[in-house]
C-alpha positions in Angstrom: 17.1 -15.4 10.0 13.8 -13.8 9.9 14.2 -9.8 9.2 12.0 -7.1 8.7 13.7 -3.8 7.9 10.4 -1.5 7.6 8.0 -0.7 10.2 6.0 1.5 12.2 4.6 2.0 15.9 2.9 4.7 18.1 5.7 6.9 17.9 4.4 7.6 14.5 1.7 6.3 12.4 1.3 2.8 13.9 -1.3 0.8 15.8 0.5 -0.4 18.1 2.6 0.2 20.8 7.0 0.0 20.3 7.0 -2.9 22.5 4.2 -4.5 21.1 5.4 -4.2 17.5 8.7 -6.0 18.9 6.6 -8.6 20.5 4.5 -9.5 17.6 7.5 -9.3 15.3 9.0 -12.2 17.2 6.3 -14.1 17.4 5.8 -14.2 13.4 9.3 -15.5 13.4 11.2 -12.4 12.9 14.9 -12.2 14.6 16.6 -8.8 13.1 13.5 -6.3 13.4 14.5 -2.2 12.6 11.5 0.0 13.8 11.3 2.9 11.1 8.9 5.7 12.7 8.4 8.7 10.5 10.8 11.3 11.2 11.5 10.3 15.0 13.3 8.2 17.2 10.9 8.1 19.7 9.6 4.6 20.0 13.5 3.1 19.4 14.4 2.8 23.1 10.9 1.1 24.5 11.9 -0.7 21.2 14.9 -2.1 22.1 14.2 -2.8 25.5 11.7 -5.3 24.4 13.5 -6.4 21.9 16.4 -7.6 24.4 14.3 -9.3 26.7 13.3 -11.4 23.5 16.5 -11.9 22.5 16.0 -10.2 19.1 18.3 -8.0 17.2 17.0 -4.5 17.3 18.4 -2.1 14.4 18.0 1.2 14.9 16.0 3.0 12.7 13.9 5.9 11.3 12.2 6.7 7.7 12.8 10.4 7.2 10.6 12.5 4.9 12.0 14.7 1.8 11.4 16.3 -1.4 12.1 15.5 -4.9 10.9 16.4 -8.3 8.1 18.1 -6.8 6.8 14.7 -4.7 7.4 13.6 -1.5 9.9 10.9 -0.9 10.5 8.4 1.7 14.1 7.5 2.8 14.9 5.1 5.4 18.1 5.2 7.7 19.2 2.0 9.8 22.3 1.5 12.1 22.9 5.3 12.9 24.0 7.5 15.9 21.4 8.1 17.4 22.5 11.5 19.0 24.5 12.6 16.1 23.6 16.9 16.1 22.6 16.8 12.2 19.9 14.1 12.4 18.3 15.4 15.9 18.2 18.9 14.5 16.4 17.3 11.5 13.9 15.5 13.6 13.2 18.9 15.8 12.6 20.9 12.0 10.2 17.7 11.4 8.6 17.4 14.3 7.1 20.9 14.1 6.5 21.0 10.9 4.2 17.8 11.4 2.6 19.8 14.0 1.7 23.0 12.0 0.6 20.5 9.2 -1.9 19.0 11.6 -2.9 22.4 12.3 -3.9 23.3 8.7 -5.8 19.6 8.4 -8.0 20.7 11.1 -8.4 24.3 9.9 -9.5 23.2 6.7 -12.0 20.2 7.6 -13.4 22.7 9.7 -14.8 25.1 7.0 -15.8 22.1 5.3 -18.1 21.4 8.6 -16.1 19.3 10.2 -14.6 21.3 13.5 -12.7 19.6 16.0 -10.2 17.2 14.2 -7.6 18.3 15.4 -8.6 17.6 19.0 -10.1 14.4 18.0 -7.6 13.0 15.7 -5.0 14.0 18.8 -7.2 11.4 21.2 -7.6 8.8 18.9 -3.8 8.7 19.1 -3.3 9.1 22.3 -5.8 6.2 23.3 -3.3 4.1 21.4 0.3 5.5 22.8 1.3 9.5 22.8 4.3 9.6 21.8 4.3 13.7 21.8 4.2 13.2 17.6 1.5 15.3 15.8 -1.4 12.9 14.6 -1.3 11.9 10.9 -3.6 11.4 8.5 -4.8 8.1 9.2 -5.8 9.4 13.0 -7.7 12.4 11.1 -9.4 9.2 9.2 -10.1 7.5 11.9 -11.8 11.1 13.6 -13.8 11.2 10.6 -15.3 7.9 10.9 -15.7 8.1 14.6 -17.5 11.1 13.9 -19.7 9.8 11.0 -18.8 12.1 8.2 -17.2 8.8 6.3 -17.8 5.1 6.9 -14.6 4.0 6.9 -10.8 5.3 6.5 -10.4 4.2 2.9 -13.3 7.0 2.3 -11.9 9.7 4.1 -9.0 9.6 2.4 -10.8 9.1 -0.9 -12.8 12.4 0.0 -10.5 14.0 1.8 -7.1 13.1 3.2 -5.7 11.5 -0.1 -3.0 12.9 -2.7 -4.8 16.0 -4.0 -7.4 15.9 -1.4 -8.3 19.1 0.9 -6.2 17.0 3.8 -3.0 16.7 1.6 -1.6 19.8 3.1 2.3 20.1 1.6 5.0 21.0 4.0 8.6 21.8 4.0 10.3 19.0 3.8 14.0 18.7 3.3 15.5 17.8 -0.1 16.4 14.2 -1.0 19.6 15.2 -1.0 19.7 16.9 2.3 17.6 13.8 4.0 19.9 11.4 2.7 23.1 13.8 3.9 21.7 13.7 7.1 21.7 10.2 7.9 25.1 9.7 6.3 26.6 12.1 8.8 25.1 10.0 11.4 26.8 6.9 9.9 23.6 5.8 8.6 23.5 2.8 6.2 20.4 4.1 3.7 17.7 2.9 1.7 15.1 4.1 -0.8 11.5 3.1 0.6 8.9 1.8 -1.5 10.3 3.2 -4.7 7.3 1.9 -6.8 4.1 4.1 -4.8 5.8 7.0 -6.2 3.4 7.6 -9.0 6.4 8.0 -11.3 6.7 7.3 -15.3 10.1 4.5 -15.9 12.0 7.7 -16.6 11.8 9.9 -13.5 11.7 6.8 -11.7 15.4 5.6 -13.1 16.4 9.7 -13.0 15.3 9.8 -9.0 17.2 6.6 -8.4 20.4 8.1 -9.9 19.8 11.4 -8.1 19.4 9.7 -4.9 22.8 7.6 -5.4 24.5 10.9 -6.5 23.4 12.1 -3.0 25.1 9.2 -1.4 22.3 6.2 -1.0 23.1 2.7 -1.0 20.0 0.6 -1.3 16.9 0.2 -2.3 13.9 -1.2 -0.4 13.2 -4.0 -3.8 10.5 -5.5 -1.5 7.8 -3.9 0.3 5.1 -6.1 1.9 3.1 -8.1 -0.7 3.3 -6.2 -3.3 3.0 -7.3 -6.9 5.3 -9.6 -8.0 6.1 -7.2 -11.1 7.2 -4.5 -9.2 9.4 -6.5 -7.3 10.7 -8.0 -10.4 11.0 -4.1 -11.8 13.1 -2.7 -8.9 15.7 -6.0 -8.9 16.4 -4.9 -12.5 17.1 -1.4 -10.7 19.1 -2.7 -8.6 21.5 -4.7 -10.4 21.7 -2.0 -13.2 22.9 0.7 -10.7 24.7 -1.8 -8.5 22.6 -1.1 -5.5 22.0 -3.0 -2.5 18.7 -4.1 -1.8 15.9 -4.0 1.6 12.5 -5.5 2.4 10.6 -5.6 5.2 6.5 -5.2 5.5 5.7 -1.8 6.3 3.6 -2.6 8.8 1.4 -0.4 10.3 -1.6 -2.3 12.2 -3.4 -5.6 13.0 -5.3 -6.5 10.0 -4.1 -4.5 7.5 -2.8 -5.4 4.0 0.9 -5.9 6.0 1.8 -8.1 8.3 5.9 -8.5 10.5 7.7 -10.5 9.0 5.6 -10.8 5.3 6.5 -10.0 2.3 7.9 -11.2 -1.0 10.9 -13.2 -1.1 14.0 -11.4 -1.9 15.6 -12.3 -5.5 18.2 -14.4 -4.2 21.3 -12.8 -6.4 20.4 -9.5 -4.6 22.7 -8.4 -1.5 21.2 -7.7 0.7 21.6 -4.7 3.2 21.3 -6.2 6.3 24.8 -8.3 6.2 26.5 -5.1 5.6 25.2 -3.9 9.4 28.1 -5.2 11.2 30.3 -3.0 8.5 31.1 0.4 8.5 29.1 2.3 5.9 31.3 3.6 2.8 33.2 6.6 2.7 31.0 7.6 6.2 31.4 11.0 7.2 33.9 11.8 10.3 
């Protein structure tokens, strides 16, 4: 079976539409497909539509954004209630927060001459799917290019949008701990994402990894696309230190990108992975 546990659509950051992701996951082989939008459920029932008229298993899930050590964290939920109070209450504080984050991106391109990127960044999306989700930075990249202050996305975020950039406006985002509290309470099975793009030292990346089984995780994602062979090699020596289970899936986010459904490493086969645990009950689940 062909799975791919990390992905995104139009309901978030992605290129292309729920049903489109679902249809292009199958055709690249993939059988067990969980769509992982940024803080929202959104794009999960078009999802699963799609995915039944395929015949594909559809897990449900979302990659919620949090806080720790001062960095923002990933962490990504899968086989949840999806109208469990905690999580939707979660996804409301998220939504807006998004919003007034998309705000301040626009306010502050604008002194820097560039007005209007809100607006613009807001149809870029919409031309692809609205989904009612602020835009993110890669629609702000895309306005800048359309616009010609950059010549492509990788320099707008160089210039502006990246870590540290005038576009990296911080928000409130829940603690790790409270992220990953919140999907347990909706009976969540979760993972870690990509915990190697956190620009970490070895020791604060082994301290987050026992802070975030302290708060209740149970996997990490060991592979994430085509990433370097080391890192994969680092995180399965993570894993079986801390007796975690362990994700992959491609992150995929567009046509033509560095991901692709359904691509990634192989998973070091004395792993277990989290995906045959799907059919179980999560541990000590909250009632």
């Amino acid at each position: 079976m062909n799975v791919d546990l990390h992905c995104h659509s139009t309901a978030s950051d992605g290129a292309l539409a729920p049903a489109l992701v679902v249809a292009r996951a199958h055709e690249q082989g993939v059988r067990m497909l969980a769509l992982t939008d940024h803080d929202t459920l959104d794009g999960l029932a078009e999802a699963r539509n799609a995915a039944e008229r395929l015949d594909m298993r559809l897990i449900s899930g979302i990659e919620l954004s949090c806080t720790w050590g001062g960095a923002t964290i990933h962490v990504l939920g899968y086989g949840f209630d999806e109208s469990a109070p905690a999580l939707l209450s979660s996804i409301a504080q998220l939504r807006d927060g998004r919003w007034l984050r998309a705000e301040e991106i626009s306010r502050r391109l604008a002194l820097k001459g560039m007005p209007g990127a809100l607006e613009g960044a807001r149809a870029i999306q919409q031309a692809l799917g609205d989904s009612g989700n602020a835009p993110a930075r890669p629609h702000f990249a895309d306005f800048l290019v359309r616009a010609g202050y950059v010549k492509d996305r990788a320099e707008a975020f160089r210039k502006w949008l990246g870590s540290g950039k005038l576009g990296d406006v911080k928000q409130h985002w829940p603690t790790l701990e409270q992220a990953v509290g919140t999907l347990r309470t909706a009976g969540a099975w979760v993972s870690l994402a990509h915990p190697w793009q956190y620009d970490f030292t070895r020791g604060k990346r082994r301290k987050l990894i026992g802070d975030y089984i302290a708060a209740g995780g149970h996997a990490i994602e060991v592979v994430n696309g085509l990433q370097p062979a080391e890192q994969v090699g680092g995180l399965a020596i993570l894993a079986r230190e801390f007796g975690l289970l362990a994700s992959a899936g491609s992150d995929f986010h567009a046509p033509g990108s560095w991901s692709e459904l359904g691509v990634y490493r192989p998973l070091p086969e004395d792993l277990p992975p989290l995906w045959c645990r799907f059919d179980h009950a999560q541990p000590h689940a909250a009632v």
